[in-house]
C-alpha positions as CSV (number, residue, x, y, z in Angstrom):
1,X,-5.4,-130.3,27.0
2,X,-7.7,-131.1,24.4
3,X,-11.4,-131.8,25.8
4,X,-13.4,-135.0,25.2
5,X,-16.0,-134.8,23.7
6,X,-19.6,-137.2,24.0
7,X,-19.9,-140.3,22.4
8,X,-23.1,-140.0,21.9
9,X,-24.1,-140.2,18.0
10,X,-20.8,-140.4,16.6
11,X,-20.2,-142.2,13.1
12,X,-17.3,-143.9,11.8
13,X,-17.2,-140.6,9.4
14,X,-17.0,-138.8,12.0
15,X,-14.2,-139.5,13.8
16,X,-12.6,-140.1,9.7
17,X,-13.0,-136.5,9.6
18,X,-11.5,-135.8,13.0
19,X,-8.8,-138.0,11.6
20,X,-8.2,-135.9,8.8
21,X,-6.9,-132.7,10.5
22,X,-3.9,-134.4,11.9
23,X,-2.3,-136.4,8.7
24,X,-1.2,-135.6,5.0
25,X,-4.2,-135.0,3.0
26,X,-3.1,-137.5,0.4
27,X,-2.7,-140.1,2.8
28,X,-6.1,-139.6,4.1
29,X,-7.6,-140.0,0.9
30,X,-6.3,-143.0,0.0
31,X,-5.9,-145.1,3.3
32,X,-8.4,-143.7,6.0
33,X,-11.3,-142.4,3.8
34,X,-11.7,-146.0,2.0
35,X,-12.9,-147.7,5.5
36,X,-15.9,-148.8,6.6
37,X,-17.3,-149.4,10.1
38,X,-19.2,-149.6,12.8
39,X,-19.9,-148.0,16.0
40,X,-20.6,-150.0,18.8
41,X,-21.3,-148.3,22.0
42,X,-17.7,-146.2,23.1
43,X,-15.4,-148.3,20.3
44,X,-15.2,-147.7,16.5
45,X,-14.6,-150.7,14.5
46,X,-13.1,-149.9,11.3
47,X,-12.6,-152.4,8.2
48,X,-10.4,-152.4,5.5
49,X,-10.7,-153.8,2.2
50,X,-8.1,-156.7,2.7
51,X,-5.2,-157.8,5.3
52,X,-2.8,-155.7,3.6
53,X,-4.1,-152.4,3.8
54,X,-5.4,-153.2,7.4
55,X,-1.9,-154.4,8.7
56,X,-0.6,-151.2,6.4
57,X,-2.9,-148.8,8.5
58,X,-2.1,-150.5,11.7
59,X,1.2,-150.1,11.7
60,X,1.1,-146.1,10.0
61,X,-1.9,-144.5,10.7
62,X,-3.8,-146.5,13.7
63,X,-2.3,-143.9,16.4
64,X,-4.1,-141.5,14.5
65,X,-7.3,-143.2,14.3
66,X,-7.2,-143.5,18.1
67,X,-6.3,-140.2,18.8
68,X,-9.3,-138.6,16.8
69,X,-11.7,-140.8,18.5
70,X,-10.3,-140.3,21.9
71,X,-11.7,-136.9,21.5
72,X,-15.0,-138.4,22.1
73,X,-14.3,-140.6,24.5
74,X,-13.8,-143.9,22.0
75,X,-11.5,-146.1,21.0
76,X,-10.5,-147.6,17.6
77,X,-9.4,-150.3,16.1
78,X,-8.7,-151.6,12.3
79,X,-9.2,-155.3,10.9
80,X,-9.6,-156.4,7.4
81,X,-13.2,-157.5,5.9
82,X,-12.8,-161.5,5.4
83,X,-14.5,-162.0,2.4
84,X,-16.2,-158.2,1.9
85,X,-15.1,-156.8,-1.5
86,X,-13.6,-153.2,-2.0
87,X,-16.8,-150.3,-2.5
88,X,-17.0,-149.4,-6.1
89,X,-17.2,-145.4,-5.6
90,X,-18.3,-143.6,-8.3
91,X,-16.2,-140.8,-10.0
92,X,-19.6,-138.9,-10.8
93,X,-23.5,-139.2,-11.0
94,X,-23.1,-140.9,-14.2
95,X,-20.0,-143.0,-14.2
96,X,-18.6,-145.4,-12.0
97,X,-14.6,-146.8,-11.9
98,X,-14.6,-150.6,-10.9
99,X,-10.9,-150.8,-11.9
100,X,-7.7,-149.4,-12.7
101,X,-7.3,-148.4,-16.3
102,X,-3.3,-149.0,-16.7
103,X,-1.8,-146.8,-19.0
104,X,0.1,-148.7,-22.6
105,X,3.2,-146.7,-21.6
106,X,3.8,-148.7,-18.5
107,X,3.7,-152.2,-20.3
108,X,6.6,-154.0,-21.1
109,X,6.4,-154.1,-25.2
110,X,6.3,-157.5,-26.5
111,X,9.2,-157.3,-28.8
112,X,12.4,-157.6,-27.7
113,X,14.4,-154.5,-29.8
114,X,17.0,-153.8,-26.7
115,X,19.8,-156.6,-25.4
116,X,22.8,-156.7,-22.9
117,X,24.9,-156.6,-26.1
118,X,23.9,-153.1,-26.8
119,X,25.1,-151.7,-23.5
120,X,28.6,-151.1,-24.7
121,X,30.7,-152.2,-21.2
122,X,33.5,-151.1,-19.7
123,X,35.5,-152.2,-17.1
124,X,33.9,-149.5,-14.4
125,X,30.4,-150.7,-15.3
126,X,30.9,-154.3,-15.7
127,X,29.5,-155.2,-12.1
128,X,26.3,-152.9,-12.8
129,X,25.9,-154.7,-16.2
130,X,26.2,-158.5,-14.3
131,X,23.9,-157.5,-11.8
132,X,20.9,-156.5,-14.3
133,X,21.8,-159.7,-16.2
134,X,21.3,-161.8,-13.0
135,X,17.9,-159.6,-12.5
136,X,16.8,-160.5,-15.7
137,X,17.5,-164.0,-15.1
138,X,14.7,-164.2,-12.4
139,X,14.6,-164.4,-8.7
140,X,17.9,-162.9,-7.1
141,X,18.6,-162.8,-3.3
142,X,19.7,-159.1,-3.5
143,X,16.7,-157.4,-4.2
144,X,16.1,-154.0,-4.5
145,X,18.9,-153.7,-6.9
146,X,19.8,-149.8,-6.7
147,X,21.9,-148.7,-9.5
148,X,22.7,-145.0,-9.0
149,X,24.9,-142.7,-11.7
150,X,24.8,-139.1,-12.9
151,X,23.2,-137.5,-16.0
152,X,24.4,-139.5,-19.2
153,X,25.8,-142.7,-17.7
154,X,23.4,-145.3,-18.8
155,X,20.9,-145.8,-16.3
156,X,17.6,-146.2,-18.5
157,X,19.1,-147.9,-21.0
158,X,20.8,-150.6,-18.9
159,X,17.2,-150.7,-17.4
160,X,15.6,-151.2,-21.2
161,X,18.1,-153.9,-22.1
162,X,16.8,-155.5,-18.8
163,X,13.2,-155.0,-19.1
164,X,13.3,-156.8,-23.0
165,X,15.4,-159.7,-21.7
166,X,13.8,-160.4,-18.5
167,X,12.2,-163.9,-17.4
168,X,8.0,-163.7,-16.7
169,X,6.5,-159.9,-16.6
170,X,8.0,-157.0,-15.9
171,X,6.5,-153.7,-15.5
172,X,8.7,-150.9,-16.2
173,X,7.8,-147.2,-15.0
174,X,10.0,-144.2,-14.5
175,X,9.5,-142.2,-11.2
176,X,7.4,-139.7,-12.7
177,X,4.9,-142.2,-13.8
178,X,4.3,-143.6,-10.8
179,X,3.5,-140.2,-9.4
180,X,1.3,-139.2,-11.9
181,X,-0.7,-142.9,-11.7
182,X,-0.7,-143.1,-7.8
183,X,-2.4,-139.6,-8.1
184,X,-4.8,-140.5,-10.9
185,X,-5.7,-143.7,-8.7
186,X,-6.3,-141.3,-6.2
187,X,-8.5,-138.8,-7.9
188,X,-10.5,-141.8,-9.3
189,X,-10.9,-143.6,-6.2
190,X,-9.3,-147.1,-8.0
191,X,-5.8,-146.8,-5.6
192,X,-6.5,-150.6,-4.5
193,X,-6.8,-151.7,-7.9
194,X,-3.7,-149.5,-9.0
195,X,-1.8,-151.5,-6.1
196,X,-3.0,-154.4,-7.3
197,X,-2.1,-153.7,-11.1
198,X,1.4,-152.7,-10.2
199,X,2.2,-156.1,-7.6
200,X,0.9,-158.4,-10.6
201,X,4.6,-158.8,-11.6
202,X,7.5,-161.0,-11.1
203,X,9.9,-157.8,-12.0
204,X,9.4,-154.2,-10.6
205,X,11.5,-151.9,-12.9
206,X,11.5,-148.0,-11.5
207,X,13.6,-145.4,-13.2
208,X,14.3,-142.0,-11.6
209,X,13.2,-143.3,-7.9
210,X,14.7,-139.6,-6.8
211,X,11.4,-137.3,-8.1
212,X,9.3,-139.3,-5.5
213,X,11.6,-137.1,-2.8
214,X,10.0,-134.6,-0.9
215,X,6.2,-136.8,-2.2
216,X,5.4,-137.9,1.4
217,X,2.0,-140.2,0.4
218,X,3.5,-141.6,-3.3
219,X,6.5,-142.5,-1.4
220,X,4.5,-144.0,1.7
221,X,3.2,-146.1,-0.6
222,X,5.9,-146.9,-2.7
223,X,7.8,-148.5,0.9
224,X,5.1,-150.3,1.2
225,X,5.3,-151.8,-2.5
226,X,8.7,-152.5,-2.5
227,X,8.6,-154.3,0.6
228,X,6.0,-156.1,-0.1
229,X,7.3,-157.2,-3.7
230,X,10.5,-158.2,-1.8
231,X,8.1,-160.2,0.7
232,X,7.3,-162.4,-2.1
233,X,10.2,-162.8,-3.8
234,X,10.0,-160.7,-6.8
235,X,13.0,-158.8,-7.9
236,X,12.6,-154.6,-7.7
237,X,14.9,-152.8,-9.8
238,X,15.7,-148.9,-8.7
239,X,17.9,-146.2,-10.4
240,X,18.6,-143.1,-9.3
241,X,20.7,-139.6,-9.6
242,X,22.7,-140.5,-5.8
243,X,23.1,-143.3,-3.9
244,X,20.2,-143.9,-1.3
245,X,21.9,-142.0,2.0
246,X,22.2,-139.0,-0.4
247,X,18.7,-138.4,-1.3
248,X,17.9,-136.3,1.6
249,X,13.9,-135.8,0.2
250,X,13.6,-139.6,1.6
251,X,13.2,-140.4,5.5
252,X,16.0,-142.5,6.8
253,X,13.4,-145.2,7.0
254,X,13.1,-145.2,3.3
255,X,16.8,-144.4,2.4
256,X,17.7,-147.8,4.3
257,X,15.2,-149.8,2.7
258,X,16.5,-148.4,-0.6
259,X,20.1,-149.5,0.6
260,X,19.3,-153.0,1.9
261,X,19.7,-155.1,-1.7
262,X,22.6,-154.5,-3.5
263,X,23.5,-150.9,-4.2
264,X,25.7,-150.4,-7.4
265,X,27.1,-147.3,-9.0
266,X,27.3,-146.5,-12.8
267,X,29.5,-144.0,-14.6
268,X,29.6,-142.3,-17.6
269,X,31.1,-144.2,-20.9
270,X,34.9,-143.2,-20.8
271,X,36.9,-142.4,-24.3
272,X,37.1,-146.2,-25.6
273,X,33.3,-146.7,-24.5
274,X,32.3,-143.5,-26.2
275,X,34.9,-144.4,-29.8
276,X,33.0,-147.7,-29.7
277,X,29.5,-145.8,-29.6
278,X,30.3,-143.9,-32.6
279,X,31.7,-146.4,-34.6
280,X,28.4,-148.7,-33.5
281,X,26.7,-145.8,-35.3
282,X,28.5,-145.9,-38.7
283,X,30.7,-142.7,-38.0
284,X,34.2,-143.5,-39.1
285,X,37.1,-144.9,-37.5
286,X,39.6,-141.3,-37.0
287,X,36.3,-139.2,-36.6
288,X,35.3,-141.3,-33.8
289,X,38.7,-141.2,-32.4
290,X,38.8,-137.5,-32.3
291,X,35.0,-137.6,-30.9
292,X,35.6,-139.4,-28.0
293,X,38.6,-137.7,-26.9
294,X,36.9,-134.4,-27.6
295,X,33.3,-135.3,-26.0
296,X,32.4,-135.1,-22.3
297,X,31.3,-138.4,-20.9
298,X,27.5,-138.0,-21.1
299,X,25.9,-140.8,-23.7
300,X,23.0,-138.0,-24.3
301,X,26.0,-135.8,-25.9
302,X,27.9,-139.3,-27.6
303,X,24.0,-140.1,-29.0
304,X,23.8,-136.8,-30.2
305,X,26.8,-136.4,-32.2
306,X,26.0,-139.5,-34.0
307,X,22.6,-138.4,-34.7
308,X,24.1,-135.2,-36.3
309,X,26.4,-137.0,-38.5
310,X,24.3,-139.0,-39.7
311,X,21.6,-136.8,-40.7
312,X,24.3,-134.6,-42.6
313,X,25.7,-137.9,-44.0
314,X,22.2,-138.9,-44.8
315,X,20.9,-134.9,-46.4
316,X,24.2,-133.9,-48.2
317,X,25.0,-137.5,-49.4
318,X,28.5,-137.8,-47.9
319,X,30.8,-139.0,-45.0
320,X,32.1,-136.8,-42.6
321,X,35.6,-136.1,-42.6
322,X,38.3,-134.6,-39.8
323,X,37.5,-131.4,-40.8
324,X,33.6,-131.4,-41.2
325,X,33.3,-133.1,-38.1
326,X,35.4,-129.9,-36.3
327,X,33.1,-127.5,-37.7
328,X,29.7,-129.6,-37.4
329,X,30.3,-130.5,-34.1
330,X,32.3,-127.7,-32.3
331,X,29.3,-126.9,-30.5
332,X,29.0,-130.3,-28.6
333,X,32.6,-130.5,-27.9
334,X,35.0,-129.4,-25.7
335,X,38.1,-127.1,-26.2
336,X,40.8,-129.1,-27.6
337,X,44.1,-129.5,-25.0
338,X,46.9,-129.0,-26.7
339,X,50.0,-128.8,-24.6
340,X,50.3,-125.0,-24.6
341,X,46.5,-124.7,-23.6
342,X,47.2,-126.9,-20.6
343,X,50.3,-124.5,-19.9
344,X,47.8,-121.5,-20.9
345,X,44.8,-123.1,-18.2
346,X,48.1,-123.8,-15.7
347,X,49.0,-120.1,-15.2
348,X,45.4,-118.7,-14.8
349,X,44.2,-121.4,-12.0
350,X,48.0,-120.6,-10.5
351,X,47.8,-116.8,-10.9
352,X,51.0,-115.9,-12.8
353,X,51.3,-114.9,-16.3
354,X,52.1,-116.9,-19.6
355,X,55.2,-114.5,-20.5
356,X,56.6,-114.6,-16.7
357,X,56.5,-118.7,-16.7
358,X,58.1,-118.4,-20.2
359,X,60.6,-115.8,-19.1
360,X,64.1,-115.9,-17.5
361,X,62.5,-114.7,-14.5
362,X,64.0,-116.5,-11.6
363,X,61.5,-115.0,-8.6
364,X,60.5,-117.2,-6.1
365,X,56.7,-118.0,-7.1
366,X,57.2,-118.5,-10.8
367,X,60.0,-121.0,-10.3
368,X,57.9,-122.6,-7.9
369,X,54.6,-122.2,-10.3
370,X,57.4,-123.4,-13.2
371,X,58.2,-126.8,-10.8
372,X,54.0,-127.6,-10.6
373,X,53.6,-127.4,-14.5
374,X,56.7,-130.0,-14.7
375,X,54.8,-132.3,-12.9
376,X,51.5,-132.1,-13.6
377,X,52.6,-132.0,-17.5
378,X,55.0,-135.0,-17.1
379,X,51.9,-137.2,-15.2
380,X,49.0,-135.7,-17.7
381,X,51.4,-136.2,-21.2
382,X,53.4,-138.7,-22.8
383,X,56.0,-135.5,-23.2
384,X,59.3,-135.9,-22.1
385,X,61.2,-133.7,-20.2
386,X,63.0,-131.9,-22.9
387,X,59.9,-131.5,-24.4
388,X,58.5,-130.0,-21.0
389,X,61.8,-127.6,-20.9
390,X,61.0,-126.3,-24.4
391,X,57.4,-125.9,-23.6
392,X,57.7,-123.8,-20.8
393,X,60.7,-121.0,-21.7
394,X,63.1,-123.2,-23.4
395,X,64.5,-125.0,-20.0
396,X,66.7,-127.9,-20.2
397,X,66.3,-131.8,-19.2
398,X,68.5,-130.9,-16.0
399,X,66.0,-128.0,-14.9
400,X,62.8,-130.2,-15.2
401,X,64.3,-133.0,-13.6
402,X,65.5,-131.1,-10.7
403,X,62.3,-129.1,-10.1
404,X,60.3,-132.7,-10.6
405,X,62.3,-133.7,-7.6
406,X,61.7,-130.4,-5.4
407,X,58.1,-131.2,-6.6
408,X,58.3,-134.7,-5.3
409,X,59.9,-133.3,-1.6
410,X,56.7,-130.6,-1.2
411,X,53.9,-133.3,-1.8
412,X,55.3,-135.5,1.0
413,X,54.6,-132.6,3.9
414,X,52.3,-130.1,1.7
415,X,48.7,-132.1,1.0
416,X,46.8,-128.8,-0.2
417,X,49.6,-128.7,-3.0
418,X,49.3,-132.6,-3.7
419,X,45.7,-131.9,-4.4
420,X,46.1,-129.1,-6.8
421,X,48.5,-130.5,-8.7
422,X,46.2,-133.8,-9.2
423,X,43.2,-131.6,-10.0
424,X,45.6,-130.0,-13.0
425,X,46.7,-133.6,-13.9
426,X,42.9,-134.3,-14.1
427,X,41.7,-131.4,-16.0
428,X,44.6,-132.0,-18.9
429,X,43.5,-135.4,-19.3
């Protein structure tokens, strides 16, 4: 039991200090150590710069500031200074820091170089797309809109096309920015003017949201942004690697408020989105075709291999044929899957040789391993079954079709074997 201490002497600094022990230090520093106060007889009056930071350390960090002056026998309480302007607190002897200094990277640029119409859309993203156009519009009733993707889908640039096209001003920061600024604002003593700088907007744009996990004080204080942003009815704008219950460095109070606007997932540009990228980019029409069905969905790695052809088109003063673009490029693309490389891939994931499959060998697990290259072949190709039969051994249209149908008779009570046989159909494709 902790003893209480006397009263007697005790400064609002004091029991700040007391305070201190008992929360994150980088919470401390920028709402606790910023109040003022007085002391009157057993109860500590502490003031806050304005209403929001006093209802902010009410609701967060009040339980705190009783606790530490309980220990001397006081209690506390927090209202906001009517009228009494922020402390100017000097950085040094010599200088002092009256405001926030925003950094150029974090302001919208005033021409407009990125559109909607250079987000090349697909069917998969088209509802992520419409959202961010109705964002851009102005005020939307489904704010935060939380777009979430993995590497390469689109996410910052859907977010640029946004940022040049929206209505009144939008600040646009990625998640690492806002780190780096809450902790400057911090070290400089300016975190009310840095809130104040970053709620002057009618749009909130914040890329990356998921490297504030695991940041307990950046992320207390983006909550309370985002909130109150959404309070007045300015649109907030969030992307991410995982949707919101899936970033486990976020407190379930935080992952809920990230989830209570519209949540909307993006995925990387499939074969016609990634043709149409290339051809966007002057490569020609059978290069691109061969690209796209050659490069992983990632628009870093489509974006790269139009930058490479274009520097070699641009340095050795020609166009890229078939055959450059195989030797150019086979760093950046995958493997290409012909049928017998499928057949090849087949028998090492099922664990029987390429010359038993192809054999006359009629022992139970090779038929069997024969049956599950039928179909996943037949579902993954436009071959047909005679072209199957030669494929694997030189079997007939009669043998494919019945081991397609003793395939078809296993799926219905085996479910493991359903799922592998998808995941081959998958990795052919």
């Amino acid at each position: 039991m902790t003893a209480v201490r006397n009263h007697a002497g005790v400064g609002i600094d004091v029991i700040k200090d007391s305070a201190k022990a008992k929360m994150d230090a980088g919470a401390h520093a920028t709402w606790i150590a910023p109040l003022r106060g007085t002391v009157d007889g057993a109860s500590a009056n502490f003031v806050a710069a304005n209403q929001f930071s006093a209802d902010f350390i009410k609701s967060a960090y009040l339980h705190i500031l009783r606790a530490a002056a309980a220990e001397f026998g006081m209690t506390a309480e927090v209202r906001a200074g009517a009228g009494i302007a922020a402390p100017v607190v000097p950085i040094n002897d010599n200088t002092a820091a009256p405001h926030y200094n925003a950094p150029v990277m974090c302001v919208a640029a005033p021409d407009k170089s990125v559109g909607f119409d250079d987000f090349i859309l697909s069917e998969e993203n088209a509802f992520a797309v419409t959202a961010c156009r109705k964002a851009a519009a102005g005020a939307v009733s489904f704010s935060p809109l939380f777009i979430y993707g993995g590497e390469g889908c689109g996410k910052s640039l859907l977010l640029q096309c946004l940022n040049d096209s929206a209505a009144g001003r939008t600040l646009m920061m990625s998640g690492a920015q806002f780190v780096s600024e809450f902790q400057r604002a911090i070290t400089e003593r300016t975190i009310f003017a840095f809130k104040d700088f970053v709620r002057n907007c009618d749009t909130f744009v914040l890329d990356d949201v998921h490297t504030l996990c695991g940041k307990r004080a950046t992320s207390e204080e983006f909550l309370t942004l985002i909130l109150e942003l959404a309070r007045d009815g300015k649109n907030v704008v969030l992307t991410a690697n995982a949707a919101p219950s899936m970033l486990t460095g976020f407190d379930r109070r935080m992952q809920s408020v990230l989830a209570s606007g519209l949540v909307v997932d993006l995925v990387g540009p499939n074969k016609t989105v990634r043709k149409n990228m290339l051809c966007r980019a002057g490569v020609k029409s059978d290069v691109a075709e061969m690209l796209s069905a050659r490069a992983s969905a990632n628009g870093h790695i489509v974006a790269g291999l139009s930058k490479k052809i274009s520097a070699w088109r641009e340095m050795m003063g020609s166009d890229v044929t078939l055959e450059i673009a195989e030797r150019l490029l086979a760093d950046s693309l995958r493997p290409e899957k012909t049928p017998i490389v499928m057949v090849k891939n087949m028998c090492a994931k099922l664990g029987v040789s390429f010359d038993d499959v192809t054999s006359p060998s009629r022992t139970r697990g090779v038929v069997r391993a024969r049956q599950i290259m039928f179909a996943a072949l037949k579902s993954a190709t436009g071959l047909s079954l005679a072209d199957i039969g030669r494929l694997i051994g030189g079997r007939d249209h009669a043998t494919v079709l019945y081991g397609l149908s003793q395939i078809e008779k296993m799926k219905g009570t085996d479910l493991v074997l359903a799922a592998d046989i998808q995941q081959m159909i998958d990795e052919c494709k």
